[in-house]
N, CA, C and O of each residue as an XYZ file, in Angstrom:
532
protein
N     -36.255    -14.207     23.017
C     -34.948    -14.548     23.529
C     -33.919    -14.613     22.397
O     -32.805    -14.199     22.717
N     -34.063    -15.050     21.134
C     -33.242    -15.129     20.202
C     -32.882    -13.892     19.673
O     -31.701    -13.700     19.384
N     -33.918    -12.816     19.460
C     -33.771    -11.804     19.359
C     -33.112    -11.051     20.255
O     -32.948     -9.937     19.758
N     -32.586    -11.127     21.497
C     -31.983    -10.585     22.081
C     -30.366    -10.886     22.298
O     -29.521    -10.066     22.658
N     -30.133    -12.517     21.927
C     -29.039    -12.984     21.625
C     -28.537    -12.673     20.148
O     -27.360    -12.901     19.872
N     -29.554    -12.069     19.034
C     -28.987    -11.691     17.665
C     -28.187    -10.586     17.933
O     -27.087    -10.324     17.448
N     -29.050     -9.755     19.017
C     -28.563     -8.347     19.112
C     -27.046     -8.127     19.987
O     -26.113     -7.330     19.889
N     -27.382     -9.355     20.928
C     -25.976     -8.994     21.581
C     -24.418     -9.782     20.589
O     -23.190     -9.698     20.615
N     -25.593    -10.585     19.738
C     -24.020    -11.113     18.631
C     -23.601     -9.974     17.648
O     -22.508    -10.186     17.123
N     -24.086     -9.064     17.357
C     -23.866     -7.805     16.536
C     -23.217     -6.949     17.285
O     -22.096     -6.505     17.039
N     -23.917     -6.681     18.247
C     -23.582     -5.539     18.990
C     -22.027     -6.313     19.077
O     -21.149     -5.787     18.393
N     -21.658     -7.512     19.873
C     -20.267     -8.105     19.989
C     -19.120     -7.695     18.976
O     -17.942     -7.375     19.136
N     -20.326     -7.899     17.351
C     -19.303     -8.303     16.183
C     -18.722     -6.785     16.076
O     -17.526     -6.574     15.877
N     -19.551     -5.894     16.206
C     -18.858     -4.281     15.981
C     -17.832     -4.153     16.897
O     -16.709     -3.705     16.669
N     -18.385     -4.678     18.228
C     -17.364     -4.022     18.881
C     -15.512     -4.694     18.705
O     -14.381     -4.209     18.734
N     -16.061     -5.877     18.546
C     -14.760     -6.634     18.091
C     -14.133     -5.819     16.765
O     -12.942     -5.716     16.469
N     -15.098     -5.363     16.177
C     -14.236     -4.928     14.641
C     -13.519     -3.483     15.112
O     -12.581     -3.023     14.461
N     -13.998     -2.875     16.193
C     -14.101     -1.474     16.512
C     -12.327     -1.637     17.223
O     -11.521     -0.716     17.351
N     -12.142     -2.988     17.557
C     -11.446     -3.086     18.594
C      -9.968     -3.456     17.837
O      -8.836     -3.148     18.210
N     -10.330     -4.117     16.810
C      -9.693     -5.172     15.760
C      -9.028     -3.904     14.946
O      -7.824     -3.922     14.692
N      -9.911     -2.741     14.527
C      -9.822     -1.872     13.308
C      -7.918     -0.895     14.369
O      -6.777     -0.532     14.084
N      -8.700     -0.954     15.350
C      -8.096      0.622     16.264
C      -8.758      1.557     16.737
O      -9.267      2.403     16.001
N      -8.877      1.580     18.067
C     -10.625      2.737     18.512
C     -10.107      3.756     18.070
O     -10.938      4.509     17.562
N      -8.468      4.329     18.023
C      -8.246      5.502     17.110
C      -9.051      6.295     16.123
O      -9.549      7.420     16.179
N      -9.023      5.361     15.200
C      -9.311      5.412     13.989
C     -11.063      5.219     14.437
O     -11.765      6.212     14.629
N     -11.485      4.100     14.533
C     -13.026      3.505     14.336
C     -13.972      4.458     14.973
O     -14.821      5.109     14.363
N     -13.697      4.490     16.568
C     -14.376      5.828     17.164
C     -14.383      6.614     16.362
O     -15.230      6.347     15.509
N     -13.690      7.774     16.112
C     -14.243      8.937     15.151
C     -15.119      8.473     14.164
O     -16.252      8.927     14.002
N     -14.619      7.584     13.507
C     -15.276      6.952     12.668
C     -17.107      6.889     12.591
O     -17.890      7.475     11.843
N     -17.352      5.828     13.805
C     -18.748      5.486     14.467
C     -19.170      6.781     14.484
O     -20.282      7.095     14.059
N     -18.071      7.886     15.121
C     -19.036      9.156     15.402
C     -19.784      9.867     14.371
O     -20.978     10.078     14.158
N     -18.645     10.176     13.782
C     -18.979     10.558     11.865
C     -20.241      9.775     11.053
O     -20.957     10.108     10.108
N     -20.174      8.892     11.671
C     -21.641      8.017     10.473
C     -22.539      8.105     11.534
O     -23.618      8.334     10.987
N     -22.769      8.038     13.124
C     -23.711      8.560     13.977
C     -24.214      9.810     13.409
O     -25.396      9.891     13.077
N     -23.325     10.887     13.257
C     -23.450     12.785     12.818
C     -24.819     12.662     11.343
O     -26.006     12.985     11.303
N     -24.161     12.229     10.630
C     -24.756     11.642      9.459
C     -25.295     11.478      9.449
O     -25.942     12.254      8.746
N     -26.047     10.489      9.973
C     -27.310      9.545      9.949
C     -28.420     10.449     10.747
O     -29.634     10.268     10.656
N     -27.622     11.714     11.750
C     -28.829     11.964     12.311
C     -29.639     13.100     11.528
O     -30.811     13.476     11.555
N     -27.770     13.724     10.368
C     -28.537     14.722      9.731
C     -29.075     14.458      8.241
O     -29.200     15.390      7.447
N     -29.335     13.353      7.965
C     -29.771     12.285      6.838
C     -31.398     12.412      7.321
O     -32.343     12.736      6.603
N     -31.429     12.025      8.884
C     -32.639     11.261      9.275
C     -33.732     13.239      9.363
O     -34.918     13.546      9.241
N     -32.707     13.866      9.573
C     -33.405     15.607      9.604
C     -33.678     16.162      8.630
O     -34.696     16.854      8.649
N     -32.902     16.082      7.431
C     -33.478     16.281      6.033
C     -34.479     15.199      5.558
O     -35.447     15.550      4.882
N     -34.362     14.400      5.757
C     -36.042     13.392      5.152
C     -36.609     13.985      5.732
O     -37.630     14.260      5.101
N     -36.604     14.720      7.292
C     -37.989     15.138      8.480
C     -38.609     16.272      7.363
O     -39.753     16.295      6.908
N     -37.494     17.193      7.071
C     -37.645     18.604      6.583
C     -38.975     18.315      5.088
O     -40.070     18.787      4.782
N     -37.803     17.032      4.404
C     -38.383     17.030      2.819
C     -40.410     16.536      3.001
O     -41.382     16.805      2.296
N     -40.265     15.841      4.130
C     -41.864     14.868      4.292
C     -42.727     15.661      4.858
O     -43.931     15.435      4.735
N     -42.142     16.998      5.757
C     -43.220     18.108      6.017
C     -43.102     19.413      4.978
O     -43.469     20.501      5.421
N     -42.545     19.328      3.460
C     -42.718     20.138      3.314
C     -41.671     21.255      3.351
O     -41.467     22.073      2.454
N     -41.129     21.176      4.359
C     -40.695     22.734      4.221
C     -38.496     22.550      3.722
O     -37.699     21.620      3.846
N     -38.348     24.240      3.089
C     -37.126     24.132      2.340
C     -36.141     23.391      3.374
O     -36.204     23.280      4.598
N     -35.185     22.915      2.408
C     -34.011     22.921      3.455
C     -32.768     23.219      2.679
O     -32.772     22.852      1.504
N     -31.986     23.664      3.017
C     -30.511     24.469      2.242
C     -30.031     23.279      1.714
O     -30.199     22.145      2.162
N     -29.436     23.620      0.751
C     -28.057     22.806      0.117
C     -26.967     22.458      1.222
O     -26.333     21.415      1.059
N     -26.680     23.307      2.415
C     -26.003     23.192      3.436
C     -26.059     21.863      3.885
O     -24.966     21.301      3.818
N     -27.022     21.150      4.342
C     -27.187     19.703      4.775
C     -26.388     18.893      3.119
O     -25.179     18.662      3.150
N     -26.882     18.683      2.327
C     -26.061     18.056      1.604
C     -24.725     18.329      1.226
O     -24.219     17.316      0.742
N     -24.123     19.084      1.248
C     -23.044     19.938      1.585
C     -22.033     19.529      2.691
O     -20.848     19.410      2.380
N     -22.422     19.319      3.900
C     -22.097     19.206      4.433
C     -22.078     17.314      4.974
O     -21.282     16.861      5.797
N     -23.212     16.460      4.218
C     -23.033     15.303      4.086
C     -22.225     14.866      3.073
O     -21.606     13.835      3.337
N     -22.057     15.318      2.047
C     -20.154     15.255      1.287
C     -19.415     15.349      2.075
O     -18.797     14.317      2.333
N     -19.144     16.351      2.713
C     -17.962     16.654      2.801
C     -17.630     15.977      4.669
O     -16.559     16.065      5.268
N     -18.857     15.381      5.165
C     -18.392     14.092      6.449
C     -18.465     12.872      5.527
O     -18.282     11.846      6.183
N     -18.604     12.714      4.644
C     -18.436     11.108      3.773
C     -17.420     11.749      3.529
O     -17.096     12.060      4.675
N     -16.362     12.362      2.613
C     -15.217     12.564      2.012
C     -14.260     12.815      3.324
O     -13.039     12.687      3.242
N     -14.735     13.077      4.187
C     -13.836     13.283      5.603
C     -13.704     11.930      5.980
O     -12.570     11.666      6.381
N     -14.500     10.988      5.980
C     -14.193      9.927      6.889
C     -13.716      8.606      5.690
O     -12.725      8.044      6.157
N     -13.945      8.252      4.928
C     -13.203      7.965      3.636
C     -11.730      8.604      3.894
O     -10.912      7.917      4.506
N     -11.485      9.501      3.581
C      -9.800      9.930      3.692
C      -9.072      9.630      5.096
O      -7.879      9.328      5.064
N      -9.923      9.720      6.645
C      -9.473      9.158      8.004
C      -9.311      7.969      7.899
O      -8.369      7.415      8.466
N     -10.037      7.427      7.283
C     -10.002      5.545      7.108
C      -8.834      5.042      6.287
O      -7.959      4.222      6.566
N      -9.048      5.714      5.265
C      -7.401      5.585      4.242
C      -6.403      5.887      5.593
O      -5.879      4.915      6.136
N      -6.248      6.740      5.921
C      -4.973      7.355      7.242
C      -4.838      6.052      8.262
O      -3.950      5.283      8.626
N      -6.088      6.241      8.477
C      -6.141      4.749      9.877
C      -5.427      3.724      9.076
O      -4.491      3.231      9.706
N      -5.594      3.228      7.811
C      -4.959      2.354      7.190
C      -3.434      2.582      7.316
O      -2.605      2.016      8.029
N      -3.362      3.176      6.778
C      -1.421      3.731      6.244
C      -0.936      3.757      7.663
O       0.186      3.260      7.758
N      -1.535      4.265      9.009
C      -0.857      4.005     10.195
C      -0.735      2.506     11.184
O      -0.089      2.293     12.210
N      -1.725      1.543     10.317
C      -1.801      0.415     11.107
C      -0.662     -0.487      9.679
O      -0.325     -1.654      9.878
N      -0.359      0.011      8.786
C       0.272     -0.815      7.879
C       1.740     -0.558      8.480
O       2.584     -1.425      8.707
N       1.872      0.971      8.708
C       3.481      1.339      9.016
C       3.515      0.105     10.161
O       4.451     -0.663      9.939
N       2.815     -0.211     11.178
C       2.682     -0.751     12.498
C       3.129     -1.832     11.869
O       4.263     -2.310     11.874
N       1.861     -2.300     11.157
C       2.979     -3.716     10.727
C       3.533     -4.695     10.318
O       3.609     -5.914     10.474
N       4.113     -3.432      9.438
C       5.538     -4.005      8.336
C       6.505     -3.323      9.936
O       7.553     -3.900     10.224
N       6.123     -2.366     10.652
C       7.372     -2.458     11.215
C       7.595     -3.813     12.507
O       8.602     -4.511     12.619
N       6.742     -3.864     13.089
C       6.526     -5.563     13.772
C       6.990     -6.711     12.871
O       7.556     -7.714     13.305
N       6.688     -6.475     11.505
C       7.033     -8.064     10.692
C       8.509     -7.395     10.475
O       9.295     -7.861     11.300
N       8.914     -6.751      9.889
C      10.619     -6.812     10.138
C      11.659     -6.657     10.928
O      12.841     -6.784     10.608
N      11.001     -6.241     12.495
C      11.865     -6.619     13.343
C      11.701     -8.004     13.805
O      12.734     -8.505     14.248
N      10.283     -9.003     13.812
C      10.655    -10.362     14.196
C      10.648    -11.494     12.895
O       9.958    -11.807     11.925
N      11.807    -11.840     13.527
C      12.500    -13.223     12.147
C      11.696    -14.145     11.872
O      11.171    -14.313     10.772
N      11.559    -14.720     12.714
C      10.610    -15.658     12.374
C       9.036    -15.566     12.568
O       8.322    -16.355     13.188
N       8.538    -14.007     11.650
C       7.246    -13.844     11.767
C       6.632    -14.831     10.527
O       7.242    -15.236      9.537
N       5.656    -15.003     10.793
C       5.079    -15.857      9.242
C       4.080    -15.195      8.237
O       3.464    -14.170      8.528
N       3.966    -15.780      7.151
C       3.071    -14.755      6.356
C       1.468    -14.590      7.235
O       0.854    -13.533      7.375
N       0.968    -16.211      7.841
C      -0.435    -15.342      8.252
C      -0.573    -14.486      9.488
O      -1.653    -14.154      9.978
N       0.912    -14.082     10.059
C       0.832    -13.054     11.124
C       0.610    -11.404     10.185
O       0.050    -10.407     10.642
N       1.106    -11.516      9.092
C       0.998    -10.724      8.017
C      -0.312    -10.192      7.784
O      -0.726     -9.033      7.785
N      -0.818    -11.187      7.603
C      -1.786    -11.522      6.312
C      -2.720    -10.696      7.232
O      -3.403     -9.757      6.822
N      -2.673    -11.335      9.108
C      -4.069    -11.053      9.777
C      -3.387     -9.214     10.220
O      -4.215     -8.410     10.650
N      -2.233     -8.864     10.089
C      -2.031     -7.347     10.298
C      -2.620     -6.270      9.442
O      -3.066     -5.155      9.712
N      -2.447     -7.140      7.995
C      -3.166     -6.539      6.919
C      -4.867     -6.587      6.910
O      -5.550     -5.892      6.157
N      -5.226     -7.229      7.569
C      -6.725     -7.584      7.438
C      -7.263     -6.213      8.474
O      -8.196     -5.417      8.363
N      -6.441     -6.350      9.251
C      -6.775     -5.508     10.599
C      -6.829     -3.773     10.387
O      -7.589     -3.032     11.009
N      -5.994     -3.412      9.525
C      -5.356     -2.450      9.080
C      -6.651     -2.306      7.383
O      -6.804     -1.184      6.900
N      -6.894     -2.705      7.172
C      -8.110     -2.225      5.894
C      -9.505     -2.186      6.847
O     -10.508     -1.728      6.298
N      -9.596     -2.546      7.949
C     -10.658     -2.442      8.377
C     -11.532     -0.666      8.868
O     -12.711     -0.315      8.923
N     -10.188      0.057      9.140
C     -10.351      1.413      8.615
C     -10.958      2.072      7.465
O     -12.045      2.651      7.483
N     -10.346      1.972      6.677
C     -10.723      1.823      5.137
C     -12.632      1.197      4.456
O     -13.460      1.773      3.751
N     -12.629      0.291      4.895
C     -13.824     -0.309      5.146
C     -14.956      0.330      5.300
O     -15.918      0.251      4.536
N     -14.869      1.120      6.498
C     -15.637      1.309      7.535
C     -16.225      3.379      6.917
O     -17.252      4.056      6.942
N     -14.356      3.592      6.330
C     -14.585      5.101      5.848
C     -15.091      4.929      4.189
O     -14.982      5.962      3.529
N     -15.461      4.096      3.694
C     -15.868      4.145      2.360
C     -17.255      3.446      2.418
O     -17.924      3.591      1.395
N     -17.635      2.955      3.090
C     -18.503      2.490      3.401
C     -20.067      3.635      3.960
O     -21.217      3.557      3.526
N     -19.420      4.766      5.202
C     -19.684      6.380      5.134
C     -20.048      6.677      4.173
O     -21.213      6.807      3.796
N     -19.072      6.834      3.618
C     -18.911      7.947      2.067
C     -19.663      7.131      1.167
O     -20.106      7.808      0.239
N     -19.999      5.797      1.098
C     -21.390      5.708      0.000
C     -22.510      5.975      0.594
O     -23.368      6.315     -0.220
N     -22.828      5.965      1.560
C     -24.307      5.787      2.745
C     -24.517      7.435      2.329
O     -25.595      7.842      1.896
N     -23.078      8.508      2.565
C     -23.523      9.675      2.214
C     -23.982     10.141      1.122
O     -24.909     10.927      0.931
N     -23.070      9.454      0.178
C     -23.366      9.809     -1.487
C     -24.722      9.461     -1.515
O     -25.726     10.172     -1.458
N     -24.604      8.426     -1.597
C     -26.574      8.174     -1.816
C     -27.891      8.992     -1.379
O     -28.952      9.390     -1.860
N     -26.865      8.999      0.337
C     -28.222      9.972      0.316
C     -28.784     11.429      0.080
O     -29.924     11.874      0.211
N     -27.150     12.247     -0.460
C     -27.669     13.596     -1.253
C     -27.739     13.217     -2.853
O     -27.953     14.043     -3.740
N     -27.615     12.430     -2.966
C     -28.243     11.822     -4.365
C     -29.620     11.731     -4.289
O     -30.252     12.223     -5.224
N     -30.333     11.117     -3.218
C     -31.546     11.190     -3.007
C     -32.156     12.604     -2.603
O     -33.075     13.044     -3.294
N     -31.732     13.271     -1.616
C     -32.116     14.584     -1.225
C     -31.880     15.520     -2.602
O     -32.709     16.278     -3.106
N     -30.993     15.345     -2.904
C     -30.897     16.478     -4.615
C     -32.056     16.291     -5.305
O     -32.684     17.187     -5.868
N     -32.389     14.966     -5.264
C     -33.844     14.577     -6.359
C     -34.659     15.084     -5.584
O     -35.565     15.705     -6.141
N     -34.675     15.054     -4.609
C     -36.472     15.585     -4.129
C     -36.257     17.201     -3.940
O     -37.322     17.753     -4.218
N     -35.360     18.047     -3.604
C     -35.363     19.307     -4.108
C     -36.279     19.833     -5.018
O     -36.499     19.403     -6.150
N     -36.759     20.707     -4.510
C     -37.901     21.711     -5.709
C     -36.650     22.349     -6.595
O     -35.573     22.810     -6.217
N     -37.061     22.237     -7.558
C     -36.651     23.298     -8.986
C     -36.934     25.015     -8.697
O     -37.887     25.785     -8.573
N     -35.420     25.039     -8.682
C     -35.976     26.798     -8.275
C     -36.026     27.411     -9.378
O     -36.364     28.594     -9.412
C-alpha cells in the first residue's frame, strides 16, 4: 500500500511540475527523454548481444540532448517575457509573485539540461564499449 501511495506522490509531483513548467514546453520535453531512453535502452540491447551498432544512435542521442537543452532554454525566455510582462503591468505586484514566476519559468531549463546530461553520459558510455575498428 505505501508503495502505491509513493508512486501516486511522484507520479502527482511530475505532473504538477509538467503543469507548473508549461505543457508547451514540458510535453515535448517528456517526449524527447521518453525517445531517448528508448533508444539508450536499444543500444545497450545491441552492445549485450554482441552485434554492431552505427555511430547513428549516438549521433543522434546528441543531437535530442542538444535539442531539448536549447527548447528548455526557449521555454524559459518565453515564460520570463510572460512574466516581467504580468509584473509590469500590475502595481502592486510583489517580489514573491516574481520570485515564484521565475521559479516556474527555469523549470524548462531544468528539465532540458537535465536530457542533455542523461544523453551525454550515455554516448560516453556507448563510445567506450565500441569495438576499435
Amino acid at each position: 500500500m505505501v508503495f502505491i501511495l509513493q508512486q501516486l506522490t511522484v507520479k502527482s509531483f511530475v505532473l504538477d511540475k509538467v503543469n507548473e513548467g508549461g505543457p508547451f514546453i514540458m510535453i515535448p520535453l517528456l517526449l524527447i527523454f521518453a525517445v531517448c531512453l528508448l533508444l539508450s535502452v536499444r543500444s545497450f540491447i545491441q552492445v549485450k548481444k554482441g552485434k554492431e551498432y552505427s555511430d547513428k544512435s549516438i549521433k543522434l542521442l546528441n543531437s535530442l540532448g542538444l535539442f531539448a537543452l536549447v527548447y528548455g532554454i526557449f521555454g524559459q525566455l518565453l515564460g520570463l517575457v510572460e512574466v516581467l510582462d504580468q509584473f509590469s503591468s500590475d502595481i502592486e505586484a510583489s517580489v514573491n509573485q516574481l520570485a515564484m514566476g521565475l521559479k516556474f519559468t527555469i523549470l524548462s531549463t531544468v528539465l532540458g539540461c537535465f536530457i542533455f546530461l542523461v544523453n551525454k553520459g550515455v554516448s560516453v558510455v556507448l563510445t567506450s564499449l565500441q569495438p576499435n575498428k
